[in-house]
C-alpha positions as CSV (number, residue, x, y, z in Angstrom):
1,X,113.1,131.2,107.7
2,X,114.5,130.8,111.0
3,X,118.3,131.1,112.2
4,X,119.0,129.1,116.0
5,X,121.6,127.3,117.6
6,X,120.7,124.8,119.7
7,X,121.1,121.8,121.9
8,X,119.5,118.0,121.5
9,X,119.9,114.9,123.7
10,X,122.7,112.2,122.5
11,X,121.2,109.3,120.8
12,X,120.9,105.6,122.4
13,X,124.0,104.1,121.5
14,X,124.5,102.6,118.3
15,X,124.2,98.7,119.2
16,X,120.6,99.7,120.9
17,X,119.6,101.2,117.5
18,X,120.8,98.2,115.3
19,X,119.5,95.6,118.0
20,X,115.7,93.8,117.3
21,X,115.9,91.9,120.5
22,X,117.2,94.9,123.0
23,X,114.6,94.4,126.1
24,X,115.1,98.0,127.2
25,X,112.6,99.4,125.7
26,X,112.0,101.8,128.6
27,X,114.1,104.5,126.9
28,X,113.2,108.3,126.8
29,X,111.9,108.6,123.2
30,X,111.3,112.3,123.3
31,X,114.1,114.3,121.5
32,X,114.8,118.1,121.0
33,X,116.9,119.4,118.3
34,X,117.2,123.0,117.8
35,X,114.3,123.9,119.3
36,X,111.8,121.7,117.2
37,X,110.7,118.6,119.9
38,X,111.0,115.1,118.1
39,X,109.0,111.9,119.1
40,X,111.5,108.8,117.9
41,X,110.7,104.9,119.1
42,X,110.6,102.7,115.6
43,X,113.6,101.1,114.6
44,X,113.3,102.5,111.2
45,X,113.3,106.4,112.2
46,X,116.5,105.6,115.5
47,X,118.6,104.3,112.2
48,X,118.2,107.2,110.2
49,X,119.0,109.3,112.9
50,X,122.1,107.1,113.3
51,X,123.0,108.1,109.7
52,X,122.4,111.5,110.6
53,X,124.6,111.6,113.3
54,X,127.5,109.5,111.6
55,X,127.3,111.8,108.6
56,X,127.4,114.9,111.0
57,X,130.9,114.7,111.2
58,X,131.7,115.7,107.9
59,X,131.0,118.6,105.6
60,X,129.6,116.7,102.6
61,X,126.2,118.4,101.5
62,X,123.1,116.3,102.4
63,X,120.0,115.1,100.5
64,X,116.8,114.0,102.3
65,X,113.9,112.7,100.3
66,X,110.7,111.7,102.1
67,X,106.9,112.7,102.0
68,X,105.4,115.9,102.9
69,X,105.2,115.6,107.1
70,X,107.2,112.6,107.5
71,X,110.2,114.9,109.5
72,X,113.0,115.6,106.7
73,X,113.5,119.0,109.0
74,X,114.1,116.8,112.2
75,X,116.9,114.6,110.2
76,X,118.0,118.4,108.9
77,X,118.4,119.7,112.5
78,X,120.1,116.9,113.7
79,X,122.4,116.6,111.4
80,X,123.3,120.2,112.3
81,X,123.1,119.5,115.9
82,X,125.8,116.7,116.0
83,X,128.1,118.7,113.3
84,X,130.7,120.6,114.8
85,X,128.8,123.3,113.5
86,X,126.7,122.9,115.9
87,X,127.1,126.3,118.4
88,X,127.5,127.7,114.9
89,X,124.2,129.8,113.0
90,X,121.5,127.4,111.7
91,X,119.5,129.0,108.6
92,X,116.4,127.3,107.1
93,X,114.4,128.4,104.2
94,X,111.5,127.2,102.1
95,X,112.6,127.2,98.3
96,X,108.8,127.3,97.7
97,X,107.9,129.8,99.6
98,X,110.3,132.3,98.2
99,X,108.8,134.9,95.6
100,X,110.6,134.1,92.5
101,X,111.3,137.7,91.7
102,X,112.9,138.0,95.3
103,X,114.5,134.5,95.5
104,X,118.0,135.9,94.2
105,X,118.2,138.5,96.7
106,X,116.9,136.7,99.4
107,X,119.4,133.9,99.1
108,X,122.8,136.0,98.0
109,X,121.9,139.5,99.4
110,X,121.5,143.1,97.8
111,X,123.0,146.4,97.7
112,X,121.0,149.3,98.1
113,X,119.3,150.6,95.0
114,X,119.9,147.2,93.2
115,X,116.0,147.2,92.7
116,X,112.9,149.2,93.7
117,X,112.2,148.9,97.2
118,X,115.9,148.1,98.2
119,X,116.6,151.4,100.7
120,X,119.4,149.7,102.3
121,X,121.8,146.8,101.7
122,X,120.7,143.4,103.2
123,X,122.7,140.0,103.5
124,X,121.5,137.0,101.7
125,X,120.4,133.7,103.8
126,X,124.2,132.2,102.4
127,X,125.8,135.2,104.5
128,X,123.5,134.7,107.5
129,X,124.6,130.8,107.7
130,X,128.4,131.4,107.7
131,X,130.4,128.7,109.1
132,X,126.9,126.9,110.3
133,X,124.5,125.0,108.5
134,X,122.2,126.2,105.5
135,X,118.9,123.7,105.1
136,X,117.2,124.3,101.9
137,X,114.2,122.6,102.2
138,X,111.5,121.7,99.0
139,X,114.7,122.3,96.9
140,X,113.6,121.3,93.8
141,X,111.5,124.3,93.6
142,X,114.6,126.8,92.9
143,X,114.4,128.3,89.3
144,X,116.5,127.0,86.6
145,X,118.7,130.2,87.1
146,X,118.7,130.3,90.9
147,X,120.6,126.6,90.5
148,X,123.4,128.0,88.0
149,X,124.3,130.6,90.8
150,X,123.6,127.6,93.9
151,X,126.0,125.1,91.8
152,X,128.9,127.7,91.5
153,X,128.5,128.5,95.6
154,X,128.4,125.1,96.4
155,X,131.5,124.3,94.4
156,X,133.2,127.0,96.5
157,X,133.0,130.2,94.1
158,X,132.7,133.9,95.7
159,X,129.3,135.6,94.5
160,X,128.1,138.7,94.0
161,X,125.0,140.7,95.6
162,X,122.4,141.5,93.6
163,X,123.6,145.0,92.3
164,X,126.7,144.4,94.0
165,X,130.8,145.2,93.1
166,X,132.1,143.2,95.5
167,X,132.4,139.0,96.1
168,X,131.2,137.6,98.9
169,X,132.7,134.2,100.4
170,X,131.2,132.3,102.7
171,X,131.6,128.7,104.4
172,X,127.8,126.7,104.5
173,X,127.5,123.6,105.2
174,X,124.1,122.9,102.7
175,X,121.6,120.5,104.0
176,X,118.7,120.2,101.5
177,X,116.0,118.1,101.6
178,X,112.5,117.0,98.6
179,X,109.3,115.6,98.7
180,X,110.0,115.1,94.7
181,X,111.6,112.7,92.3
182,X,114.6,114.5,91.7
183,X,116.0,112.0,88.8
184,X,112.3,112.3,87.3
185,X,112.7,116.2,87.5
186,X,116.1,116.0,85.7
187,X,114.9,113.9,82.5
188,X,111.7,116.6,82.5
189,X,114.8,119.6,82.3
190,X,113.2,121.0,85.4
191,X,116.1,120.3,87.7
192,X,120.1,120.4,86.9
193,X,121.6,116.7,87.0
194,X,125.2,118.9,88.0
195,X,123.5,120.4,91.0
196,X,121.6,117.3,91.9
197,X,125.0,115.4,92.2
198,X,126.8,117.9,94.4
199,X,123.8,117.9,96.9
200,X,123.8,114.4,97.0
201,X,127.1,113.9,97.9
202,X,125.7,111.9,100.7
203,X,121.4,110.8,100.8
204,X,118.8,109.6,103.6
205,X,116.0,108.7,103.1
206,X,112.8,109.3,105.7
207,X,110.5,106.6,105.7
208,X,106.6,107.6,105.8
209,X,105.0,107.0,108.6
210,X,102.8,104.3,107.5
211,X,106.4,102.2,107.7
212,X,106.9,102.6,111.0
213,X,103.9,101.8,113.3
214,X,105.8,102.3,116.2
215,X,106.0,105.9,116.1
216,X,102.7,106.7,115.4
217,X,101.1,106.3,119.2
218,X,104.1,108.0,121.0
219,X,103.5,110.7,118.6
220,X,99.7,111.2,118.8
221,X,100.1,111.2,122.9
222,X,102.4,114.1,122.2
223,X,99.8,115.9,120.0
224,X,97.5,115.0,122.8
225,X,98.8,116.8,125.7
226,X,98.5,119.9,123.9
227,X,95.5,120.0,124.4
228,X,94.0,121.1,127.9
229,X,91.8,118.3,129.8
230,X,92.0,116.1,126.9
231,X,91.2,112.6,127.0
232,X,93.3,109.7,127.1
233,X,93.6,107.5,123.8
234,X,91.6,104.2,124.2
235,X,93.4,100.7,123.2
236,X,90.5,100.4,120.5
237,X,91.1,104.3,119.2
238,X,95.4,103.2,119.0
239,X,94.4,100.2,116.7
240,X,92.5,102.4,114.5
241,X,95.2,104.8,114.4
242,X,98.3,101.9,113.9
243,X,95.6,100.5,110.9
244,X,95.5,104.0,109.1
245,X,98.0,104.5,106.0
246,X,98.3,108.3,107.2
247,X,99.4,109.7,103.7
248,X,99.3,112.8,105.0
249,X,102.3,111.7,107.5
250,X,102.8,113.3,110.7
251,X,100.6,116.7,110.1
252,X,97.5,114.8,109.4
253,X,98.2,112.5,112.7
254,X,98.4,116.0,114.7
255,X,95.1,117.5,113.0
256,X,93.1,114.1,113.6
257,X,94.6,114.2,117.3
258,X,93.3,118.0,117.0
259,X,89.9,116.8,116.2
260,X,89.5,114.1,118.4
261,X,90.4,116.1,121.4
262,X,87.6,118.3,120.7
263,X,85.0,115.4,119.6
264,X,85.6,113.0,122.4
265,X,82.7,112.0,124.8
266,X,84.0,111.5,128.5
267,X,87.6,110.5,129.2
268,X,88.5,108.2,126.7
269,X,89.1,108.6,122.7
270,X,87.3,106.2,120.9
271,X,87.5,105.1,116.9
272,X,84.9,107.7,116.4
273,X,86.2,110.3,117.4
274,X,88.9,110.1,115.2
275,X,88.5,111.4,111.4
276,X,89.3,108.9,109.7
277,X,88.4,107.4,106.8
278,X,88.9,104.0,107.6
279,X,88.0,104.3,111.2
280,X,85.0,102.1,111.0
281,X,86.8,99.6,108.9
282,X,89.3,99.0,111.5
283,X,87.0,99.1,114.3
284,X,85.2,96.1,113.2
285,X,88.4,94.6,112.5
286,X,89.5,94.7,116.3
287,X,86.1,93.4,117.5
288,X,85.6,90.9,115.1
289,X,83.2,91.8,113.0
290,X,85.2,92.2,109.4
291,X,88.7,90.1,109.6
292,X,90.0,92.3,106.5
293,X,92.3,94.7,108.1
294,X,94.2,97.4,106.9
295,X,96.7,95.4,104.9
296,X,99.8,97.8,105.9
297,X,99.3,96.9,109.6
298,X,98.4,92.9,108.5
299,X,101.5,92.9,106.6
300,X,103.9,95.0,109.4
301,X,103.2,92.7,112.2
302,X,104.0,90.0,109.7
303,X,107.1,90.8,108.6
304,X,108.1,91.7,112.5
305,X,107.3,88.7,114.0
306,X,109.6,87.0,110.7
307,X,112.4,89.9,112.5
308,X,111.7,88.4,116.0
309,X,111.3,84.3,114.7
310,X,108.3,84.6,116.1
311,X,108.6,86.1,119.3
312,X,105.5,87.7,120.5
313,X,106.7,90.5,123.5
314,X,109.2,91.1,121.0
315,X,107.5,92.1,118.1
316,X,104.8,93.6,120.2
317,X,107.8,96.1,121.3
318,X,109.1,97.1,118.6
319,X,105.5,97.4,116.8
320,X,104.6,99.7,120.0
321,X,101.7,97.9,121.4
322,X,101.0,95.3,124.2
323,X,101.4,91.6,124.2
324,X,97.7,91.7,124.7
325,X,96.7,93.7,121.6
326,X,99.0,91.9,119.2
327,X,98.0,88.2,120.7
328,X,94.0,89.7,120.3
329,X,95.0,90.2,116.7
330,X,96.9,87.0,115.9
331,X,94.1,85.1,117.1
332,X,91.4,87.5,115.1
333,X,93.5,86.3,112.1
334,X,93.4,82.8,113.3
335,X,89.9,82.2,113.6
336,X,88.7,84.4,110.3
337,X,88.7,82.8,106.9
338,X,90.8,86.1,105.4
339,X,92.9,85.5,101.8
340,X,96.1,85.5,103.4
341,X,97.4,83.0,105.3
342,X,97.9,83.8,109.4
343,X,101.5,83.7,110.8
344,X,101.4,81.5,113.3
345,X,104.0,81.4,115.9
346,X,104.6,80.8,119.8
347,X,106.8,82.4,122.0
């Protein structure tokens, strides 16, 4: 749990995030939001952001859904950041992390003696967060009991501490987010479809990061210079890393960065180095030996160049790697006898 305000960088404008063809590409990608340092360049993650900061304004509660490690807590803090809540306490707790015997207490506060071991009152995480921003992350871990007493805060009733005599009120804004199938969890009685609705009263959704290619480079540099005297990523170690599905998300891109930076022979990072289990598969891929590449990448630059009609340096800037690399893998596609047919386009 962790309480901060904090202070982020604006966002491009809104026609740079909405625009394909935008030729400055050149601009700062690296963001900060409450602390917590964000690496942003697809198209994909600057329109979710967008959303975040459009729904900012209001007070309606929040529901992101998206993978473990794709950044649901970046979209959180954002959304806190460009609220007018913003100067205003930021409170974020991990539903699953709470001990279920303590999760009452920790979320709505105790008096002392209300239970054994409480020697002196203590205010819940709802107190904490007055008039700021309360993010509620793996939410659909609450107990069935724990979401009665949520539902009947979040529709504006005053609560009780635990062993307490007198209502507390308090003004959150609730931010929540799941790696789960909340509508799933409903029909299997595990989740209330009351409290479901009145956190979603507005929903984003955080795309893995196997959908957007273009972040995955930026953010693997990042991991990089963490790492004293570490090499630089070679082009032939980025196209192993673009061709990887990464269901694992962001935390398995900064442990194979991790690795690598400790494996790595001289003063480039090569396929090798990196743990992956398709590395060799898309090394041969880039030097010709197997045309079969990772079909996620195949099909991405695909459906880019259909974005850009074709255009080349266009797609090649919003995918996040050179002219060169994508024109070495149109023609790889070109002159391989792979099942699918090879978009062919000129600029």
């Amino acid at each position: 749990m962790s309480i901060a305000p904090g202070k982020a960088k604006t966002l491009p404008p809104k026609d740079f995030l909405l625009s394909a063809d935008n030729k400055n590409m050149a601009i700062d990608s690296r963001y900060c939001f409450l602390g917590m340092p964000a690496i942003i360049v697809s198209q994909e993650m600057l329109r979710v952001l967008e959303d975040a900061r459009l729904v900012a304004r209001s007070n309606v509660s929040v529901l992101i859904a998206g993978e473990t490690g794709s950044g649901k807590e970046i979209v959180a803090r954002a959304i806190h950041h460009y609220s007018l809540r913003c100067a205003k306490p930021w409170v974020d707790i991990n539903c699953a992390a709470l001990p279920e015997q303590l999760m009452e207490s920790e979320m709505f506060g105790h008096e002392r003696g209300a239970f054994s071991g409480a020697d002196s009152a203590k205010a819940g995480f709802f107190e904490l967060a007055h008039t700021g921003s309360l993010f509620l992350d793996e939410v659909a871990e609450l107990e069935p009991r724990l979401q009665v007493k949520l539902l009947r805060v979040l529709d504006g009733a005053p609560y009780y501490r635990v062993g307490g005599t007198r209502k507390v009120t308090v003004d959150v804004r609730i931010i929540a987010a799941t790696n789960q199938d909340l509508q799933q969890a409903i029909l299997q009685g595990k989740f209330r479809a009351d409290l479901y609705h009145r956190l979603k009263q507005y929903s984003l959704a955080v795309p893995p990061l196997r959908e957007r290619v273009a972040d995955i480079v930026p953010l693997a540099e990042h991991f990089l210079k963490k790492h004293p005297a570490s090499a630089c990523l070679s082009e032939l170690a980025k196209d192993a890393l673009r061709s990887y599905s990464w269901p694992g998300n962001i935390r398995e891109l900064q442990n194979a960065i991790a690795h690598a930076a400790i494996h790595a022979n001289g003063y480039e990072i090569q396929p090798e180095d990196l743990p992956l289990p398709a590395q060799s598969k898309a090394a041969r891929a880039v030097t010709g030996s197997d045309c079969k590449l990772d079909g996620v990448e195949r099909q991405t630059i695909l459906d880019v160049l259909e974005k850009t009609a074709g255009h080349q340096q266009r797609a090649a800037d919003l995918l996040g790697i050179s002219r060169r690399t994508l024109s070495r893998k149109l023609k790889l596609y070109r002159l391989q006898s792979c099942e699918e047919p090879v978009y062919s386009c000129q600029d």
